[in-house]
C-alpha positions as CSV (number, residue, x, y, z in Angstrom):
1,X,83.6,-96.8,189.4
2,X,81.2,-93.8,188.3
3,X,79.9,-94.2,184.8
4,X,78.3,-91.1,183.6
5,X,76.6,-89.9,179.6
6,X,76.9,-86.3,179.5
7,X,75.1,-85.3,183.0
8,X,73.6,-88.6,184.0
9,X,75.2,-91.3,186.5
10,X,74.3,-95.0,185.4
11,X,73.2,-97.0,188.2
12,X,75.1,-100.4,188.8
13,X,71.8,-102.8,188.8
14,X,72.1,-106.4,189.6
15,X,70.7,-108.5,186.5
16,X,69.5,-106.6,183.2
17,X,67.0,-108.6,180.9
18,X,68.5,-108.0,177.3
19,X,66.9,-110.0,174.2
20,X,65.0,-112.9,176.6
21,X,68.2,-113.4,178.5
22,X,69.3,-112.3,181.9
23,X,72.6,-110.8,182.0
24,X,74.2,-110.2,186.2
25,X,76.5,-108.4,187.0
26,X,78.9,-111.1,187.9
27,X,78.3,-112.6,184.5
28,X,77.5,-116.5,186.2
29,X,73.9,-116.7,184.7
30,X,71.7,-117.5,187.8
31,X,69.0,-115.4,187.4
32,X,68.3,-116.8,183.8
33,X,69.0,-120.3,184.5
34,X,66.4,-119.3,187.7
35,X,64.4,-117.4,184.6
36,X,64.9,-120.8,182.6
37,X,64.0,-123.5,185.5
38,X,60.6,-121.4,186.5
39,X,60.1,-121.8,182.3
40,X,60.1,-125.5,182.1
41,X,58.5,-126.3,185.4
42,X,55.7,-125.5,183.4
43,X,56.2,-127.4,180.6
44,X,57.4,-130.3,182.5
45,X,54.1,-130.2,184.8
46,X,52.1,-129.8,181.1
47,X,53.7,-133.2,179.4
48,X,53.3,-134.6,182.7
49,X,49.4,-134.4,182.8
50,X,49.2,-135.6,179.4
51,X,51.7,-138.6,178.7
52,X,49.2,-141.3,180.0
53,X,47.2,-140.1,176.5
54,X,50.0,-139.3,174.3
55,X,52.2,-141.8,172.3
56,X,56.1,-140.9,172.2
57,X,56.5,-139.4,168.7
58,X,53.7,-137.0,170.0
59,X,55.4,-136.6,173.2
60,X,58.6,-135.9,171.3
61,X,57.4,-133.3,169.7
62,X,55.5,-131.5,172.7
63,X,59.4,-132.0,173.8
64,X,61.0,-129.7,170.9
65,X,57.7,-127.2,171.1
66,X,58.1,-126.7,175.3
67,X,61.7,-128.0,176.3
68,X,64.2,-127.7,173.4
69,X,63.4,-123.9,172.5
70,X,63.9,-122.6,175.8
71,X,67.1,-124.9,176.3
72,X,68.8,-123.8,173.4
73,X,68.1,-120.0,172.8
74,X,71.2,-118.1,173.8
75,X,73.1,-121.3,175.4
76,X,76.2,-120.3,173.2
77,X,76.4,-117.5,176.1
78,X,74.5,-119.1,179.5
79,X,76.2,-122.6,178.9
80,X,79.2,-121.9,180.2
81,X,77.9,-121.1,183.9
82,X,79.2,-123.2,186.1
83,X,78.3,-126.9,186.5
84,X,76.6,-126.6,190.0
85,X,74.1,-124.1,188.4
86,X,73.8,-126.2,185.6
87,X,72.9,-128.9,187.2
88,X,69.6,-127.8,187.9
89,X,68.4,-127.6,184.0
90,X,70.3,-130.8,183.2
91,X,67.8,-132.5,186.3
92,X,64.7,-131.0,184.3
93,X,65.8,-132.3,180.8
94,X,66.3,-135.5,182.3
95,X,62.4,-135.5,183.6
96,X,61.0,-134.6,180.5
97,X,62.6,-137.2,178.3
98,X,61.9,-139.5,180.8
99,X,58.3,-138.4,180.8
100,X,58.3,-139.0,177.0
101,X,59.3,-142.9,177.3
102,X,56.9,-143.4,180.3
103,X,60.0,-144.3,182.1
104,X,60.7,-144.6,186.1
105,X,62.0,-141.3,187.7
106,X,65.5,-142.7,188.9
107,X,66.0,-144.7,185.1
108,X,69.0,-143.9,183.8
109,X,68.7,-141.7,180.8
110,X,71.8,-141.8,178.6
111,X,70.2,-144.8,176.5
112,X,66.5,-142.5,176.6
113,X,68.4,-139.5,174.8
114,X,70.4,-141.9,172.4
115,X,66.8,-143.5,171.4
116,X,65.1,-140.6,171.1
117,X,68.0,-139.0,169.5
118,X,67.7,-135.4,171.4
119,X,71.0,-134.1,172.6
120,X,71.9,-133.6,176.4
121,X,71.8,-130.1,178.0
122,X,75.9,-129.8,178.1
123,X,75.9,-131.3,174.0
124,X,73.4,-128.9,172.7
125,X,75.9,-126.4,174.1
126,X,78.5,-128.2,172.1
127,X,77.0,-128.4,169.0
128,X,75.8,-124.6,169.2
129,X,79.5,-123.7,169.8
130,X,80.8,-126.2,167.0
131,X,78.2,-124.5,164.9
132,X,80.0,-120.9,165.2
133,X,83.4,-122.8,165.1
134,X,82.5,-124.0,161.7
135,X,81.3,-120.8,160.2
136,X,84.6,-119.2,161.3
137,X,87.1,-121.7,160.5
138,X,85.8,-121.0,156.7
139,X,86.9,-117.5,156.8
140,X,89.5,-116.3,154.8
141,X,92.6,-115.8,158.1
142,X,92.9,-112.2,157.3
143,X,89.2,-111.1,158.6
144,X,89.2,-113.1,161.1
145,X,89.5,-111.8,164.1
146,X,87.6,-114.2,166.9
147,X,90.0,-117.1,166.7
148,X,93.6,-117.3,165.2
149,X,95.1,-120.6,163.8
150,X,98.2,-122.0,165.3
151,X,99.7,-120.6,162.2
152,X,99.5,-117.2,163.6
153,X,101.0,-117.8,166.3
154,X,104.1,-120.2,165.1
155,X,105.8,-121.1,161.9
156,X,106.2,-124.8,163.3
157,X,104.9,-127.1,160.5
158,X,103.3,-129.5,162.4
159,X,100.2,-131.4,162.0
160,X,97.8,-128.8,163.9
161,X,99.1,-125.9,162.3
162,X,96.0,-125.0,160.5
163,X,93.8,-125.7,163.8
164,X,92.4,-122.7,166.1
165,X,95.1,-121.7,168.8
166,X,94.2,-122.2,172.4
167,X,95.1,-119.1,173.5
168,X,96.0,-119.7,177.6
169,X,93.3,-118.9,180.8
170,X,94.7,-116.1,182.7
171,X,91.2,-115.7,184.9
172,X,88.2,-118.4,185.7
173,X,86.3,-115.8,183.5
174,X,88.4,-116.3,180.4
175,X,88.2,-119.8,180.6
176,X,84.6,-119.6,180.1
177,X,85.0,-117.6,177.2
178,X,84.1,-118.4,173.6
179,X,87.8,-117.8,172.4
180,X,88.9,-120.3,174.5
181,X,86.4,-122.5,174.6
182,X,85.7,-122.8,170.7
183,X,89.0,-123.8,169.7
184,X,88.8,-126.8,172.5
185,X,85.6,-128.2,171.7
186,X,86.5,-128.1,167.7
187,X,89.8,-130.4,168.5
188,X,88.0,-132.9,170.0
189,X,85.6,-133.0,166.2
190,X,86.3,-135.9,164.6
191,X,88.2,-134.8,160.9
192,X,85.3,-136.1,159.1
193,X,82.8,-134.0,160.6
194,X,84.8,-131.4,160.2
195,X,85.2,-131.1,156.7
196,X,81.7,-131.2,156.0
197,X,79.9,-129.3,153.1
198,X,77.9,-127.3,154.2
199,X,76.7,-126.4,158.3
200,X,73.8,-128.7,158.0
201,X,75.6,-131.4,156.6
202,X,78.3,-130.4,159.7
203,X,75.0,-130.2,162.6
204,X,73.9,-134.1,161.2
205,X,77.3,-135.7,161.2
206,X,78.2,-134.2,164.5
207,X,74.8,-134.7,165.9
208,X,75.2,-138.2,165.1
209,X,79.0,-138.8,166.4
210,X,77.7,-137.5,169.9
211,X,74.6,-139.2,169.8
212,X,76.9,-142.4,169.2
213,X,78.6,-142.1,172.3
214,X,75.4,-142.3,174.5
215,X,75.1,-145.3,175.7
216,X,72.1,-147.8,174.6
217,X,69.2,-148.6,176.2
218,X,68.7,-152.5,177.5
């Protein structure tokens, strides 16, 4: 397919850096996750040479100042690569918190992120997502157009009815997507959290019921 603006072709390239992320062609996020890895090699080699001198509220912090903000800028979009290219950030979380308690290289680290309270790589996707599903599910129905309640869809007066409607995956790329993803993630929200205040009152209680389902550390 030739894409032209008035006399010019536009040339088909690979991977386009846009706002610090790397958009492919293909849409499967390996260059920035390969972007992202080279990123906290760094800062993984950096906490490294100094945890023998640094306590772990110190290290925690050199956490959220060279991990967390490269983890979680854009990961509403790059999160929902697939797993197998996933893997290879979740690894490189995993060393760094590890790094922070001094502990082994093969310790298991569920109970590390429930004591330090920091949310995995595939939660902090989560929460992002939750976050957007929040701020649109208190929207008035009639301007909103990213994701329709069940009501919109059926007159059925059944306990969901107010919920977002999974709409159904035709491709693997729509089942990525936000619209289909979004309303998933916010049924599995407990009620509670869901009727929070405010978003930050919503981020703390929902921060909290993940962080709960880690499990502790012996």
């Amino acid at each position: 397919m030739i894409i032209k603006i008035g006399d010019e072709i536009l040339k088909e390239k690979e991977n386009v850096k846009f706002l610090g992320l790397y958009i492919d062609n293909k849409l499967n996020w390996q260059e920035h996750i390969k972007n992202l890895k080279s990123k906290l090699n760094s800062s993984i080699y950096a906490m490294n040479k100094v945890k023998r001198q640094l306590n772990t509220n110190i290290l925690t912090t050199l956490y959220y100042t060279l991990i967390y903000p490269y983890i979680d800028y854009g990961i509403t979009l790059w999160g929902s690569a697939y797993s197998t290219h996933l893997k290879k950030i979740m690894v490189m979380q995993k060393k760094s918190v590890r790094i922070i308690v001094k502990a082994k290289y093969n310790e298991h680290t569920d109970p590390i992120f429930k004591e330090l309270k920091i949310l995995r790589l595939e939660d902090i996707y989560k929460l992002n997502i939750a976050k957007y599903m929040f701020g649109i599910h208190t929207l008035p129905v009639n301007i909103n157009k990213i994701v329709i309640n069940n009501r919109q869809v059926h007159e059925h007066n059944t306990r969901n009815i107010n919920n977002p409607h999974v709409r159904q995956r035709k491709t693997q790329v729509a089942s990525k997507s936000f619209r289909h993803i979004g309303p998933l993630i916010w049924y599995q929200i407990p009620i509670a959290v869901k009727d929070s205040k405010s978003i930050k009152s919503f981020k703390s209680k929902y921060t909290k019921h993940i962080l709960h389902g880690y499990s502790a550390r012996l």
